[in-house]
C-alpha positions as a Markdown table, in Angstrom:
| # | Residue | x | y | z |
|---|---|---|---|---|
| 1 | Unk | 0.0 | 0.0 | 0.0 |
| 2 | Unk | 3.2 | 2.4 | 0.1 |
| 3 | Unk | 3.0 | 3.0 | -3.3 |
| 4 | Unk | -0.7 | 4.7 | -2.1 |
| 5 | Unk | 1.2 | 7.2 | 0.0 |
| 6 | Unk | 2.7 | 10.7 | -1.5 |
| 7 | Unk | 0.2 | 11.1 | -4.2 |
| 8 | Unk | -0.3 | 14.7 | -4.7 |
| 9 | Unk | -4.1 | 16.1 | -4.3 |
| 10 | Unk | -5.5 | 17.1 | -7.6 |
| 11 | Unk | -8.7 | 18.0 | -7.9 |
| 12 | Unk | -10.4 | 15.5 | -10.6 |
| 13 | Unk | -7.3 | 13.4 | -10.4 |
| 14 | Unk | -7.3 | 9.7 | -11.1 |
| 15 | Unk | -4.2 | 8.9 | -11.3 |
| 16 | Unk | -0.1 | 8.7 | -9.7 |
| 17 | Unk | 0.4 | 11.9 | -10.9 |
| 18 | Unk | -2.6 | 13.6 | -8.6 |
| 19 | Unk | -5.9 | 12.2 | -7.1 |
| 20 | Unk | -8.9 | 13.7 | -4.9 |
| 21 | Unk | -10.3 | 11.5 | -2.2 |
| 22 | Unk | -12.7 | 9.7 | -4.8 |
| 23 | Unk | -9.7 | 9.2 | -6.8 |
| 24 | Unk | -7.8 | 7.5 | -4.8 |
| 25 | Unk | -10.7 | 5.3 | -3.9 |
| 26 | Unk | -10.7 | 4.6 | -7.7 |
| 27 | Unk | -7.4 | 4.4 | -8.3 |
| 28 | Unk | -6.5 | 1.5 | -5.7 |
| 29 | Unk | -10.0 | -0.2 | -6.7 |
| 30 | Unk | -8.8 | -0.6 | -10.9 |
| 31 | Unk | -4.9 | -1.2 | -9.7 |
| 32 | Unk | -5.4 | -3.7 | -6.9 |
| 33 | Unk | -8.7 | -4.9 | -7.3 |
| 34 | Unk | -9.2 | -4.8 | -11.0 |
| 35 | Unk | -13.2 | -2.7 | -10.3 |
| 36 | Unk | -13.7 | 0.0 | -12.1 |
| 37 | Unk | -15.5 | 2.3 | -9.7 |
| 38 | Unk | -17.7 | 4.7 | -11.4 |
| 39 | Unk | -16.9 | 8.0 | -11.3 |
| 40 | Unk | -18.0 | 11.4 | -10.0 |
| 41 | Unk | -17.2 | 14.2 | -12.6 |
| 42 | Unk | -17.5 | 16.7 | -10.2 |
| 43 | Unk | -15.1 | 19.0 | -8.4 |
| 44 | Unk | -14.0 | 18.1 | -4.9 |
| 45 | Unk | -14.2 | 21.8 | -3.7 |
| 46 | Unk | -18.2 | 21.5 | -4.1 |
| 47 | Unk | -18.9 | 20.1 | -1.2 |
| 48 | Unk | -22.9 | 19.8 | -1.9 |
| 49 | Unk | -22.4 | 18.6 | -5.0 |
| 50 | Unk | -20.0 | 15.6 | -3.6 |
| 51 | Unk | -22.4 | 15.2 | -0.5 |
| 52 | Unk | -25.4 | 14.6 | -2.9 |
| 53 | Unk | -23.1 | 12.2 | -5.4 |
| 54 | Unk | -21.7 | 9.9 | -2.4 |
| 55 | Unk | -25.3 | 9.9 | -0.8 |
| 56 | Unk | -26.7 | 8.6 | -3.9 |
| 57 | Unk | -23.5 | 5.9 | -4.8 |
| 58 | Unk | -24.5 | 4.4 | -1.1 |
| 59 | Unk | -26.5 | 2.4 | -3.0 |
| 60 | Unk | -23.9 | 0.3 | -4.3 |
| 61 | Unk | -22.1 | -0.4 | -1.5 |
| 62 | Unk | -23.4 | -2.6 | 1.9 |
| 63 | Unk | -22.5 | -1.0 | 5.5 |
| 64 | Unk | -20.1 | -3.1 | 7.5 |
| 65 | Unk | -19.5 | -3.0 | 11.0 |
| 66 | Unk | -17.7 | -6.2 | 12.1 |
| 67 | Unk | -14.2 | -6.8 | 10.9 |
| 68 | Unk | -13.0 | -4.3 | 8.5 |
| 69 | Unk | -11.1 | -5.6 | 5.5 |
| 70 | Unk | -9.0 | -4.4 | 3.4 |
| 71 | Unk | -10.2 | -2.1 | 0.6 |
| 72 | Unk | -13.2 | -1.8 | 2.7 |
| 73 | Unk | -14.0 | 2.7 | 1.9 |
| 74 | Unk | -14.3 | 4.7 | 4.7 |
| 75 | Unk | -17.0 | 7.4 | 4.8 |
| 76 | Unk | -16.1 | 10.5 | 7.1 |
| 77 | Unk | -17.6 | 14.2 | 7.2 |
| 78 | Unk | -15.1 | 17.0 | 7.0 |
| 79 | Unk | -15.5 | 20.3 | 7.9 |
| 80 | Unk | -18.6 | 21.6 | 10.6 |
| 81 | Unk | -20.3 | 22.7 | 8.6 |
| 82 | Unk | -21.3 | 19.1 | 6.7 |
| 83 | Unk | -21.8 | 17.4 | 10.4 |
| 84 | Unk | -22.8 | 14.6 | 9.6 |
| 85 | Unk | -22.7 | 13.9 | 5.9 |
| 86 | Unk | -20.8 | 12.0 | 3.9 |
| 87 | Unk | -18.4 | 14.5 | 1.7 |
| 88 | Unk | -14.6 | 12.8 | 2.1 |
| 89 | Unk | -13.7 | 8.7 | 2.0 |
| 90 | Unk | -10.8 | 6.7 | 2.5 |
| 91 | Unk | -9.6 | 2.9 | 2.0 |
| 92 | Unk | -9.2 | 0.7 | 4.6 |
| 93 | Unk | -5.7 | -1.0 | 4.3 |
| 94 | Unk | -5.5 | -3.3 | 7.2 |
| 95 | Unk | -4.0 | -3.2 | 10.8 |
| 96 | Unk | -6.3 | -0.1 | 11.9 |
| 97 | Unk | -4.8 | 1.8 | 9.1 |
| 98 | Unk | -6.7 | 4.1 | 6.3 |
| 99 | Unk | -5.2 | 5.9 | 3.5 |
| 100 | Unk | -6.6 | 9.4 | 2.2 |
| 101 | Unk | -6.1 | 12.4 | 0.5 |
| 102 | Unk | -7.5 | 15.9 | 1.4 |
| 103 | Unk | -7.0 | 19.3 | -0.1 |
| 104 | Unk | -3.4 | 20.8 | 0.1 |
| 105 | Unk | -1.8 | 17.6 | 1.1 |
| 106 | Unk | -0.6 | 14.2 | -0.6 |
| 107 | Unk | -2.2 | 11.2 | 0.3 |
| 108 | Unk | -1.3 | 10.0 | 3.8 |
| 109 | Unk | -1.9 | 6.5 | 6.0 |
| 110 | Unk | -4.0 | 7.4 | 9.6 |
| 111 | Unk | -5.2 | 5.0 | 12.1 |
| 112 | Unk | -8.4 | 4.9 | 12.6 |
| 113 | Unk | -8.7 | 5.1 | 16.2 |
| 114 | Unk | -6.6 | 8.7 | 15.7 |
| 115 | Unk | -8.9 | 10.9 | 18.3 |
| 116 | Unk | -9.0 | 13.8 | 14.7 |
| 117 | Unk | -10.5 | 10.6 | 12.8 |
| 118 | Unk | -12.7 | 8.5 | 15.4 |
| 119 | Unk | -15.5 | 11.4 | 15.3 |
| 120 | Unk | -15.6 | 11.9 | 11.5 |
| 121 | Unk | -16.0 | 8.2 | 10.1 |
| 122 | Unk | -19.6 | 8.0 | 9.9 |
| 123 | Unk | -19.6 | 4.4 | 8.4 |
| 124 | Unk | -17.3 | 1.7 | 6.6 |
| 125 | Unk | -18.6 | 0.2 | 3.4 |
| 126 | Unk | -17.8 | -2.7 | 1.1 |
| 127 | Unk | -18.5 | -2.9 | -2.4 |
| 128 | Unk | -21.6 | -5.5 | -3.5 |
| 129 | Unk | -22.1 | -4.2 | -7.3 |
């Protein structure tokens, strides 16, 4: 999952060379998974517009809440003033650990049990489509 960590933010990105959150959900879905995840062709800086889009792709993925496994995307809510709804996810990479990217930063590995994390993950999904 190293190879994950240190990819610039870009909004739109899907790729190595930049990703938003989405992206990276994508990106490690087609490279280590083979699923191509469909995609939201929307910019990560409008937050309602990504709120309504992940709300409505809930559909394809089931809720988990025993054991976590890898690849397994984690929801969160980022900023107060979305409390509460879905507008940023992660992957699930094993060993407590998710990776992420967020505006201004390259993607990064937190655990989630990290106090910043533990009250913004609003749910863990896997993929059933």
């Amino acid at each position: 999952m190293s190879q994950y960590v240190g990819i610039p933010f870009a909004d739109g990105g899907r790729n190595v060379l930049g990703c938003d959150c989405w992206g990276l959900v994508k990106l490690m879905y087609r490279e280590e998974l083979g699923i191509e995840l469909p995609d939201f062709e929307i910019s990560a800086f409008d937050t309602e517009e990504v709120i309504e889009a992940m709300n409505e792709g809930k559909k394809q993925w089931k809720e988990t809440t025993l054991a976590l496994e890898k690849y397994d995307v984690v929801a969160m809510h980022i900023g107060q003033k979305h409390f509460g709804m879905v507008n940023h996810v992660g992957v699930y990479v094993g060993n407590g650990m998710f990776i992420h990217t967020l505006q201004r930063t390259a993607s990064m590995m937190n655990r989630m049990i990290d106090p910043m994390w533990t009250s913004r993950i609003l749910g863990v999904y896997r993929w059933v489509n």
